[in-house]
N, C-alpha and C positions, 0 to 999 in steps of 0.2 A: 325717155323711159322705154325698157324694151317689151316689147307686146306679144312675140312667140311662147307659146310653153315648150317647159325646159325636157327633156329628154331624162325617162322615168330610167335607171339602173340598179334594180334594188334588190337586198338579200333579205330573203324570209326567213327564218326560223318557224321550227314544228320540233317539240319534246321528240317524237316518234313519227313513225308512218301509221302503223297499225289502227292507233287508238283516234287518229286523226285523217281518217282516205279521204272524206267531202273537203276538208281543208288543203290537203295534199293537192287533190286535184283542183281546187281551187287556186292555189300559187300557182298552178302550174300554167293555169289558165292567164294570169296577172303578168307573169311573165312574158309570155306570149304575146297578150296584150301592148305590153309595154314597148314590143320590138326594138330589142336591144338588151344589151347582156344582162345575165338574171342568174339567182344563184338559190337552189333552195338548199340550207342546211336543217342537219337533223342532227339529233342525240344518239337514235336507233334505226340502222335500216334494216328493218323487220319486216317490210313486206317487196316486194320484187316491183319497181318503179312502174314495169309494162301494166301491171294491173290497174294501177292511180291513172294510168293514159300521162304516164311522166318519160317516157322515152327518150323523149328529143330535150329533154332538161338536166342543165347541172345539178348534179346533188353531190354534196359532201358532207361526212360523215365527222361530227364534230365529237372526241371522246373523251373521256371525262379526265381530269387530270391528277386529281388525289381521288383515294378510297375512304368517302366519307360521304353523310347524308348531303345533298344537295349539291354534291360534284359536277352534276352535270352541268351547272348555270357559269361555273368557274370553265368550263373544258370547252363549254359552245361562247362566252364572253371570246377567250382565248382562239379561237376558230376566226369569229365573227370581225375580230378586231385585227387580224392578220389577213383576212381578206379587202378591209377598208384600207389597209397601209401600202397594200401589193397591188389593189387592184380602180377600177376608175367607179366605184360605188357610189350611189347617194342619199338611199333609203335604206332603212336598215327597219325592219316590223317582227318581234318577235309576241310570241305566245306565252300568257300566264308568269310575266315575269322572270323566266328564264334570262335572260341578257341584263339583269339588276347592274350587275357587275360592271360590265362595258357602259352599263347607262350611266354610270359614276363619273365613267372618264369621257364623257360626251364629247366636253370641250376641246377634246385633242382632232378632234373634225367635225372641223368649223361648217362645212359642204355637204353634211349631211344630214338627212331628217331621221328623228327615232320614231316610232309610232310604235303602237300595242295594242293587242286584240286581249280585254278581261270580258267572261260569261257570265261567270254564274253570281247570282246578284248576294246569296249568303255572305259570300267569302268578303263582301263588301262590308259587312256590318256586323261589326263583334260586337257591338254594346244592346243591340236590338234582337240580337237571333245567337249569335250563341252565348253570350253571357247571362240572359235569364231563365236556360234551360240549363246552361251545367256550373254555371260559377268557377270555382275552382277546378273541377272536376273535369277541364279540360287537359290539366298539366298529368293526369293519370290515366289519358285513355290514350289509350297508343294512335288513335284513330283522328283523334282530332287535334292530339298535337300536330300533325304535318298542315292540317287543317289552317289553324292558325298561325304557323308559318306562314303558308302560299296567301294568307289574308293581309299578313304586315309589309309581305314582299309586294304584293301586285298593287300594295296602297303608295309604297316607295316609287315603284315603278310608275304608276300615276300622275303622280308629280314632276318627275323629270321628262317622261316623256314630253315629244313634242306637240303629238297629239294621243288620243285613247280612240279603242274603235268598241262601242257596243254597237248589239245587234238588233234593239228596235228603238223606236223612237219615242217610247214611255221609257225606256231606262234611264233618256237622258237626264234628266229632274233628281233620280233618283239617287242615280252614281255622283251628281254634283252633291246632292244634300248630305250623303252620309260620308266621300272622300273630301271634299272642301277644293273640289281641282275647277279653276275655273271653267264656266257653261263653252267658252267659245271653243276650248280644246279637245270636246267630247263631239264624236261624231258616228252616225247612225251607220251601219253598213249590215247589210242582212245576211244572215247564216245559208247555207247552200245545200243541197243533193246533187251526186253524181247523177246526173241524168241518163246514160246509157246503158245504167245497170240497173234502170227499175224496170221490171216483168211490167204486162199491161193490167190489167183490172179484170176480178174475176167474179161472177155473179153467185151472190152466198145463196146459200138454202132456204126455205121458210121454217124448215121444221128440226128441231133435233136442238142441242142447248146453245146456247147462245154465250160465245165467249169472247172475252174481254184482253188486250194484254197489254204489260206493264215494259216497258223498256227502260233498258238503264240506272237500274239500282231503284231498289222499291222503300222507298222511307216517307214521312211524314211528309218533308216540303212538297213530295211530288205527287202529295194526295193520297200516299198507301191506309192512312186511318177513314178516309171516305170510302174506299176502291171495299176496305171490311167491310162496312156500314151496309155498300151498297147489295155485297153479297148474301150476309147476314136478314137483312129484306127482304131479298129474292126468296130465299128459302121459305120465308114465313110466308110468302105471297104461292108459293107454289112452282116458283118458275127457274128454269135450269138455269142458270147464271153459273157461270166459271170463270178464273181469273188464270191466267198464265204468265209469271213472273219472267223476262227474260234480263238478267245482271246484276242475281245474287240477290239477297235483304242487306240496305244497305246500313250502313251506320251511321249514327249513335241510335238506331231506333231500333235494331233486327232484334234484340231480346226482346223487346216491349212486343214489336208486331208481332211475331212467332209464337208467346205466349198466350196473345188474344185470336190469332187461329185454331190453337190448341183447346183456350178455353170454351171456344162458341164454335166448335165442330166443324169447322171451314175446310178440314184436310181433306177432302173428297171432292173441292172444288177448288183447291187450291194447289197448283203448282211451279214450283221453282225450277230453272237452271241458271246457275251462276258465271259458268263461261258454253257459248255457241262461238265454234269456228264462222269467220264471217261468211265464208259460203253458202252457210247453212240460215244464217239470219235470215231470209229473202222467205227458208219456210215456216216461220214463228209467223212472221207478217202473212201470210195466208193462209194462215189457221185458225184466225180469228176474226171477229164478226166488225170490234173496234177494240180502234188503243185510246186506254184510260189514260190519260196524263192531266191532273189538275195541280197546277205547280204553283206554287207561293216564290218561287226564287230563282226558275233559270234566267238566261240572257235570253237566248233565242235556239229552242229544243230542237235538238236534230231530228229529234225521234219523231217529233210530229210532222214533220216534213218530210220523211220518208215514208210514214205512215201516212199521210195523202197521195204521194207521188206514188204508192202504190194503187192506188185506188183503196186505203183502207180509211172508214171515216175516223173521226177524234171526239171524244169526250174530253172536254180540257177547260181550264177558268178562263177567265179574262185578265191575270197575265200579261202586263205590256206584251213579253215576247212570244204571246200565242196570239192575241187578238190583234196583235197589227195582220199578220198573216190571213184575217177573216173580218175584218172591221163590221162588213156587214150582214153578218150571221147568215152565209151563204150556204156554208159544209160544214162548218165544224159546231159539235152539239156543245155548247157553252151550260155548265155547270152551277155556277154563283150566279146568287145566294146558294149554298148546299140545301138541296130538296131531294132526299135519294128516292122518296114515291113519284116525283117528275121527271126522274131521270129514270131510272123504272117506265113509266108510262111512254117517253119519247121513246124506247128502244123497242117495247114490242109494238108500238104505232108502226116505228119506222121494219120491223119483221115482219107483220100482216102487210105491208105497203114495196113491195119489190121496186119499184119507178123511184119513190121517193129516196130510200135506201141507194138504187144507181148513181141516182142524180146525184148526190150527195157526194161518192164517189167518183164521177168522172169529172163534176165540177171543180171539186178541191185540185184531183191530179192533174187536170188542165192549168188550173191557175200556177201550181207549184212548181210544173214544168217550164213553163213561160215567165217566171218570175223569178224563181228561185234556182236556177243551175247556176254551175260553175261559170258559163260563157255568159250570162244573164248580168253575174253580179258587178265578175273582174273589171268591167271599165270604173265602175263604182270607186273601186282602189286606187285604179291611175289616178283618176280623176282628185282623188284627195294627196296623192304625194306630187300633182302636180302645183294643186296650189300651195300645199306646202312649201315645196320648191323655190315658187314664183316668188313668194315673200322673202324667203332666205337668199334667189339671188339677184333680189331687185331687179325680175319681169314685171311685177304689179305695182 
């Protein structure tokens, strides 16, 4: 039996660059890792590779091949599979289901491993989370038909894959019970920050209103009916609370939320921008005091991960994929039960309290730095397309 590991060769997939740079430079970093040939493919190169710190990495630009909804997964299968036939590959990881297609014809290479990165934990569970909020009523919104697409696809995907990668270690239980994919083929690997692009930590004010901000589409799962609540309070209580929305109202919920702004006077504390150039993101993150994210459904938030990596604290649940990130309530201000007079009460303690507030901030950035970069995670990857590998070619 042979005892070496095998020599990792693998092509990545990413829908885009843009909407995905911690990812981006994450492959790029796995590659590296890997030493030996590495390929990242893409749908869109949308942002200039120098900036991901992708320089010295293959990218090829995968394009779609008929003009119709969901070409793209047909145009990168098509990419993806002509690189495995021309070239010496043996891992193939794509994003959100895109490679469906190639995952069909697996069997035509015998030598290599599929694996898949699914996030967001909704898209898991149509009988539980969106079927007893819209019923029918999903085949009419234009919003959540794609919805429920990327739900049936990345369930297909699931199953064929060789292995699935979520991104904390309470999702595992979860994505078994609601997909049916055997436990041993789910495996924990944690979401990332670029780490050379976070400014350092800057010391807030004591005095003047005290604001809040929202990244990433503001809707229900992600706590936008608390984040009112907790506004709405403040007023009554006296105290300057503001919420800064950065990535739109998102949907099915932006009529409901926007209405209930309207009707309880919120608009003077309440602001939206729905696209910030990325350059510009770096100054939402230091405009505010903490980012609110109390989520019922992501995999593992970016947003809070750069929002500590910046030095900015987090109001967030417990969340598999936020409290592995803080197991023991070190930095980040943990929300559930919802109490918005406690949550109230922690944020002007931690205003009158400068030290504590710091702390809170250099601690999290510290941990996020040292745990959570791109160079941090990458061996993490090898590490699983090798024993992948080992099994497939009879090292173990």
């Amino acid at each position: 039996m042979k005892s070496s590991r095998p020599l990792v060769r693998p092509i990545l997939y990413l829908p885009n660059l843009s909407d995905y740079r911690d990812r981006a430079n994450l492959f790029g970093h796995v590659i590296r890792c890997a030493g030996s040939e590495g390929v990242l493919v893409t749908s869109r190169l949308d942002v200039d590779p120098t900036e991901l710190g992708l320089e010295d990495i293959n990218i090829i630009f995968a394009p779609p091949r008929w003009r119709f909804p969901g070409r793209s997964m047909f145009g990168a299968s098509r990419t993806v599979g002509a690189l495995l036939q021309d070239g010496d590959f043996n891992v193939v990881h794509d994003t959100f289901g895109h490679l469906l297609p190639l995952m069909f014809r697996k069997g035509k290479y015998p030598n290599t491993v599929f694996t898949s990165s699914l996030y967001i934990l909704a898209e898991w569970d149509l009988r539980r989370w969106i079927w007893p909020r819209h019923h029918l009523g999903f085949l009419r919104h234009h919003n959540l038909r794609p919805l429920v697409t990327r739900t049936l696809t990345q369930r297909l995907q699931a199953r064929l894959a060789d292995a699935i990668v979520v991104q904390a270690p309470g999702l595992i239980d979860r994505f078994v019970e609601i997909t049916g994919v055997d436990r041993s083929r789910v495996e924990w690997i944690s979401n990332t920050v670029i780490a050379p692009d976070i400014p350092p930590v800057r010391p807030r004010p004591r005095e003047g209103p005290i604001t809040l901000l929202s990244v990433g589409g503001f809707a229900v799962g992600k706590g936008a009916d608390k984040v009112l609540s907790l506004l709405a309070r403040a007023r009554d209580i006296g105290l300057d609370l503001r919420l800064k929305v950065l990535g739109g109202v998102g949907p099915p919920d932006g009529n409901h939320l926007m209405e209930r702004v309207e009707n309880e006077n919120l608009q003077d504390v309440f602001t939206v921008d729905s696209r910030v150039p990325a350059d510009r993101v770096g100054e939402w993150y230091a405009s505010a005091d903490w980012l609110f994210h109390v989520s019922e459904y992501d995999g593992s938030p970016r947003v809070v991960l750069e929002a500590l990596a910046r030095g900015l604290p987090v109001i967030g649940s417990r969340h598999p994929g936020i409290q592995v990130i803080d197991p023991d309530d070190d930095f980040i201000m943990y929300a559930d039960p919802w109490n918005p007079d406690a949550v109230l009460d922690e944020i002007i303690r931690t205003r009158s309290d400068p030290a504590e507030y710091n702390r809170r901030a250099n601690i999290g950035r510290e941990f996020i730095l040292e745990n959570f970069s791109s160079r941090a995670v990458a061996p993490h990857y090898i590490d699983l397309y090798s024993r992948l590998l080992s099994v497939r070619e009879g090292h173990v």
